[in-house]
C-alpha positions as CSV (number, residue, x, y, z in Angstrom):
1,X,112.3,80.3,121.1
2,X,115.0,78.7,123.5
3,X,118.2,77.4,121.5
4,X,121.0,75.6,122.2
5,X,123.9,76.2,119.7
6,X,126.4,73.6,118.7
7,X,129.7,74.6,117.0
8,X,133.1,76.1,116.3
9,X,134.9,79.1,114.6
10,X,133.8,81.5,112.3
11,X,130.3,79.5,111.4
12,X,129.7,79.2,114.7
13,X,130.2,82.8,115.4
14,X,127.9,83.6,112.8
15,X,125.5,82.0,113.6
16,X,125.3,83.0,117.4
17,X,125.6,86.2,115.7
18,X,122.4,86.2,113.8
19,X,120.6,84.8,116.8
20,X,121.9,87.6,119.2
21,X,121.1,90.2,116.6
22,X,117.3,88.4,116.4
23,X,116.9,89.0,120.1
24,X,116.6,84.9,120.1
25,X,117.3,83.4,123.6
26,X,120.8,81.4,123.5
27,X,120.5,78.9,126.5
28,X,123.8,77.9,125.8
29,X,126.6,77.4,123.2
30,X,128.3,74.3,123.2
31,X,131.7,73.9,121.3
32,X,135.4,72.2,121.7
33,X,137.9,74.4,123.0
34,X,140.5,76.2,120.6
35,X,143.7,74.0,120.1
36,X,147.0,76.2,120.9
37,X,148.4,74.0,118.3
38,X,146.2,74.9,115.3
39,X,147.0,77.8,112.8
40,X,144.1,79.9,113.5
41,X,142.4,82.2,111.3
42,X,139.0,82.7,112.1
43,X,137.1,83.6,115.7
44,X,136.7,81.9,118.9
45,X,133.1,80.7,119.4
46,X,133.9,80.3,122.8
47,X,134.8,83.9,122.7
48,X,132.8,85.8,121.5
49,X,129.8,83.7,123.5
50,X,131.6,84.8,127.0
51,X,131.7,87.9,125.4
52,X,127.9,88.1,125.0
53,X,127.6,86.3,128.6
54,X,126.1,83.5,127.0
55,X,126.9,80.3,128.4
56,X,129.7,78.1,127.6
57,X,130.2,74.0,127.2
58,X,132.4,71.9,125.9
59,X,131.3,68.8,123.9
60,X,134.0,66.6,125.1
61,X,133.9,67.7,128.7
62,X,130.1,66.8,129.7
63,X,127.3,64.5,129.9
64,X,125.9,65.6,126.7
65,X,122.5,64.4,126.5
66,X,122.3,65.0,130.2
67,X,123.1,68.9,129.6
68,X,120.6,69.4,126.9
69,X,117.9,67.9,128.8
70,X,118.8,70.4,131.4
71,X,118.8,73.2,129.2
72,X,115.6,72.4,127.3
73,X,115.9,73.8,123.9
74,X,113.1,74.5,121.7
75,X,115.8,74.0,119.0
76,X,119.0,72.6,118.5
77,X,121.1,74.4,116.1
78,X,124.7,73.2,114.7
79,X,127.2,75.4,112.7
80,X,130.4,73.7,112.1
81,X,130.5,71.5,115.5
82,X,132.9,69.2,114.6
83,X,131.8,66.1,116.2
84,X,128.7,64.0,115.1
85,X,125.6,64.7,117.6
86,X,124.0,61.9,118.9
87,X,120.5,60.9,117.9
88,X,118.9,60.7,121.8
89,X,120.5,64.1,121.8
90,X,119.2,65.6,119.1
91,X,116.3,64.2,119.8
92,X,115.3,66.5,123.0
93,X,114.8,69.3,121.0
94,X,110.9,69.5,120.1
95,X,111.4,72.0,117.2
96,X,113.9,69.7,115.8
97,X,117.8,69.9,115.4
98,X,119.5,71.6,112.3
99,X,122.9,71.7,111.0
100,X,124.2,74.0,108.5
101,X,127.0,72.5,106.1
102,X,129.1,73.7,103.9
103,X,128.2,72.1,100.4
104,X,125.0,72.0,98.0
105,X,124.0,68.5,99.8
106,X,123.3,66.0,99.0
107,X,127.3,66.4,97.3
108,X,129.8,66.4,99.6
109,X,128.4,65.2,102.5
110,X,131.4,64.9,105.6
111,X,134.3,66.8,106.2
112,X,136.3,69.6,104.9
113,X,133.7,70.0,102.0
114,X,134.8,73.2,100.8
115,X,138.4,71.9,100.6
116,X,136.7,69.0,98.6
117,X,135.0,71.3,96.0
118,X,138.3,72.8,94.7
119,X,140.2,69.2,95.2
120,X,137.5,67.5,92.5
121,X,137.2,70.8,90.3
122,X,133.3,71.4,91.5
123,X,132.0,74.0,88.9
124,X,129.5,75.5,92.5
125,X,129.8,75.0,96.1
126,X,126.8,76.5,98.6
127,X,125.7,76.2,102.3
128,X,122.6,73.6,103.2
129,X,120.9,73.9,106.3
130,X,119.3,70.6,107.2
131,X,117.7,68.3,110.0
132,X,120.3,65.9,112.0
133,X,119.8,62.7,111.3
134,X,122.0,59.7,112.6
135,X,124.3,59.6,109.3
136,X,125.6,62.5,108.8
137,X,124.7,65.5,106.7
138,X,121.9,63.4,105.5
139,X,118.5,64.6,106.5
140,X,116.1,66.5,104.9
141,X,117.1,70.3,103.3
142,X,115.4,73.0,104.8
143,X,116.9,75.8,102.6
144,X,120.5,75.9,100.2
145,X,122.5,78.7,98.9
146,X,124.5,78.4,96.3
147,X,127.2,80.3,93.8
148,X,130.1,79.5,90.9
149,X,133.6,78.8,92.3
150,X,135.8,81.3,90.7
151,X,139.0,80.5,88.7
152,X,141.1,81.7,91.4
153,X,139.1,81.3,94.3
154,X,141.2,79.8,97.9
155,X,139.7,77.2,99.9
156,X,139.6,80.8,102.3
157,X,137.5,82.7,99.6
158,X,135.5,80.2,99.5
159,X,134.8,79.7,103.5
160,X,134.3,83.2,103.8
161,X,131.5,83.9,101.2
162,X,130.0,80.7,102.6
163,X,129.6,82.6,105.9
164,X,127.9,85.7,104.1
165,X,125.8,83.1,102.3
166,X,124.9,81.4,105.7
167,X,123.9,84.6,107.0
168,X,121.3,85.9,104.3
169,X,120.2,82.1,104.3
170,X,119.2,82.4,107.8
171,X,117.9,85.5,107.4
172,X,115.5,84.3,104.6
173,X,114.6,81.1,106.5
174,X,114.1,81.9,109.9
175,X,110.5,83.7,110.0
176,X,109.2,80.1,108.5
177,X,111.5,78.0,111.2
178,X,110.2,80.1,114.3
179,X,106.5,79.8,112.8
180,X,107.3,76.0,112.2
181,X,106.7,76.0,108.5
182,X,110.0,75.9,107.0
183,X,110.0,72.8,104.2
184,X,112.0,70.4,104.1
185,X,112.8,68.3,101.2
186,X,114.4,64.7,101.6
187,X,117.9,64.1,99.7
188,X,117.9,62.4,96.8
189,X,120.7,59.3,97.9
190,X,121.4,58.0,94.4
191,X,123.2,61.8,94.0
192,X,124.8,61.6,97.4
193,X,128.9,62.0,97.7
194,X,130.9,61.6,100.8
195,X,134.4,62.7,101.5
196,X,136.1,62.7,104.8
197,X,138.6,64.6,107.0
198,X,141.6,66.1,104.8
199,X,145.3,65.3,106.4
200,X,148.4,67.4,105.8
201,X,149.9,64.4,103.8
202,X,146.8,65.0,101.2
203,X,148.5,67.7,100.0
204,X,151.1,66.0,97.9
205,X,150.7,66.6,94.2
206,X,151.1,63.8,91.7
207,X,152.3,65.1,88.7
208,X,150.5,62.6,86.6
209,X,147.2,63.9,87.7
210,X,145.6,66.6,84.8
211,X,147.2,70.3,84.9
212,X,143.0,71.7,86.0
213,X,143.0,69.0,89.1
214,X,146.5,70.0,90.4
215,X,145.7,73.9,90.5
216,X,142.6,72.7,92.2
217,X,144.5,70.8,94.6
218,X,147.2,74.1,95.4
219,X,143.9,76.3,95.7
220,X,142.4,73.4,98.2
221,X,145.1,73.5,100.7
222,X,147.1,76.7,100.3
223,X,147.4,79.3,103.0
224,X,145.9,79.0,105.7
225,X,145.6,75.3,104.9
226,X,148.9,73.1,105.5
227,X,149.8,73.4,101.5
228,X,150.2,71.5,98.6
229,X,153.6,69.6,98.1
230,X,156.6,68.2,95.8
231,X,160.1,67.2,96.7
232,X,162.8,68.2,94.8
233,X,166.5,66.9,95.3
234,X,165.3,65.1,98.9
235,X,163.6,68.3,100.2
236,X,160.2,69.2,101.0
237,X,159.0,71.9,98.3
238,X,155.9,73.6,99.2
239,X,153.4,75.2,96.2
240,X,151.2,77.8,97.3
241,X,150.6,79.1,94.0
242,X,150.2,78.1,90.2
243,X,148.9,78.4,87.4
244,X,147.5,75.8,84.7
245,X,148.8,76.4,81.2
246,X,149.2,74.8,77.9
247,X,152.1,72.7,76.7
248,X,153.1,68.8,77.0
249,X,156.2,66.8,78.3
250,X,157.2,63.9,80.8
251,X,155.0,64.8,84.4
252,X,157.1,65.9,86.8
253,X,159.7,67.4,84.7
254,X,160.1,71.4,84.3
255,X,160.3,72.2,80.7
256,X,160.7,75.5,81.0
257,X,160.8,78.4,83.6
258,X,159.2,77.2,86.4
259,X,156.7,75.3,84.3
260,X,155.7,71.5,84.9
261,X,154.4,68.9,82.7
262,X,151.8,67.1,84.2
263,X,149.3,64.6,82.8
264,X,147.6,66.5,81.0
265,X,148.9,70.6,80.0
266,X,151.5,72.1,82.3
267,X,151.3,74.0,85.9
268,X,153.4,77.4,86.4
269,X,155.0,77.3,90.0
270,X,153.9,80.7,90.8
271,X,154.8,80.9,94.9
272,X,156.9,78.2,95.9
273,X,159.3,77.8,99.2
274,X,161.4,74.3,100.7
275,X,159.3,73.7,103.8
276,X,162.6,73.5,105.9
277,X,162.8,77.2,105.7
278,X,166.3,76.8,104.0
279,X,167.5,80.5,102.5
280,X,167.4,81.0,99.0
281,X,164.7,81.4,95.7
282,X,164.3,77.3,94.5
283,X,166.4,76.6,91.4
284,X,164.5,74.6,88.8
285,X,166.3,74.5,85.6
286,X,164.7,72.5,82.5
287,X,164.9,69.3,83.1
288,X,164.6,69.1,86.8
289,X,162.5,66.2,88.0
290,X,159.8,67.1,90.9
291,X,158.2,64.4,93.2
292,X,159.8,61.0,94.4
């Protein structure tokens, strides 16, 4: 079966991974190329394609409808491509065109949707893989994963074990999609959510918000993510790490060591630095009021 592969970092590495390990035939993986600019953390898909002398395209940088027709896929598969495909596109394929997201659709449909799990306190998370449809991450399911979020777990926990999920997913699927009898099971849109892109600014914390949704928030966006946020006397204090706990006061205000009321309970400032890299352990006697 011919295939072209759409997508970008780790989940697209994995995926051109399991497809190299099948013996499957890789016409070509298109992908964006890696910003010099962006913290990375994760593989090169562009990489590790030259490195297994597969060819190499860049979504932005060609014709794309014109390319796949050239190429002629059997099937068009999409791991963390970051750009919506377009339906004429998609459409070349004869096998169809599946996209493998990160969430137990139809919840969380759009982007960033493991940062979204921890952000709205989602008991699971999973990995769908589903046919592309013109709205995104809404056509039928092919085949989910899924497992509890952990107290503790990162937003990077979590995108890692969706990438070992993603792997025994394929590997339970794939006999039925290369026969061409994998199901498919439409989305029920009355339980549909949509969230989009996350921005750095997202991070700030609003101490009025419940002690469980702020600790979600920190665990969202800490490292390698840009960080949660509070400003204290003018500056910039970053929150890597907390804790919720028990207790009540005025949110915002430390009322005890290192420990912040909130809306609802407190949250124990655990790893905490001003993001102007100024010298010196933060000071935040009782009493000290955080945000502004």
């Amino acid at each position: 079966m011919r295939i072209v592969l759409f997508g970008y970092g780790e989940m697209g590495c994995a995926g051109l991974d399991f497809l190299l390990e099948g013996r499957e035939e890789v016409a070509a993986v298109i992908t964006h190329r890696d910003d010099p600019a962006e913290k990375r953390w994760y593989r090169s898909l562009a990489g590790r394609a030259s490195e297994a002398s597969v060819p190499v395209l860049y979504g932005e940088e060609t014709d794309l409808e014109e390319t796949v027709r050239r190429l002629a896929p059997d099937l068009i598969l999409s791991f963390y491509y970051r750009s919506l495909i377009p339906m004429p596109v998609l459409s070349l394929a004869p096998r169809g065109a599946l996209n493998l997201h990160g969430s137990l659709l139809p919840r969380l449909r759009g982007r960033a949707p493991l940062n979204w799990a921890l952000v709205e306190c989602e008991d699971e998370t999973g990995v769908t893989l589903h046919h592309m449809v013109a709205k995104a991450d809404a056509g039928d399911i092919v085949a989910q994963r899924g497992w509890k979020i952990g107290p503790r777990d990162t937003a990077k926990d979590l995108f890692f074990r969706a990438v070992e999920e993603t792997r025994l997913l394929l590997g339970d699927v794939w006999p039925a999609i290369r026969s061409g009898t994998a199901p498919r099971r439409a989305q029920d849109p009355a339980r549909a959510t949509y969230r989009g892109r996350r921005r750095p600014e997202d991070g700030r914390i609003d101490w009025a918000q419940p002690a469980r949704r702020i600790d979600g928030l920190v665990r969202a966006v800490t490292d390698p993510f840009p960080g949660a946020f509070t400003f204290h006397g003018g500056r910039k204090l970053m929150v890597w790490e907390g804790t919720a706990a028990g207790g009540s006061g005025e949110a915002g205000t430390v009322i005890g060591d290192r420990l912040v009321a909130t809306g609802s309970g407190t949250y124990r400032l655990e790893r905490i630095e001003y993001a102007d890299g100024g010298a010196g352990e933060p000071a935040l006697p009782r009493g000290t009021r955080l945000g502004g």
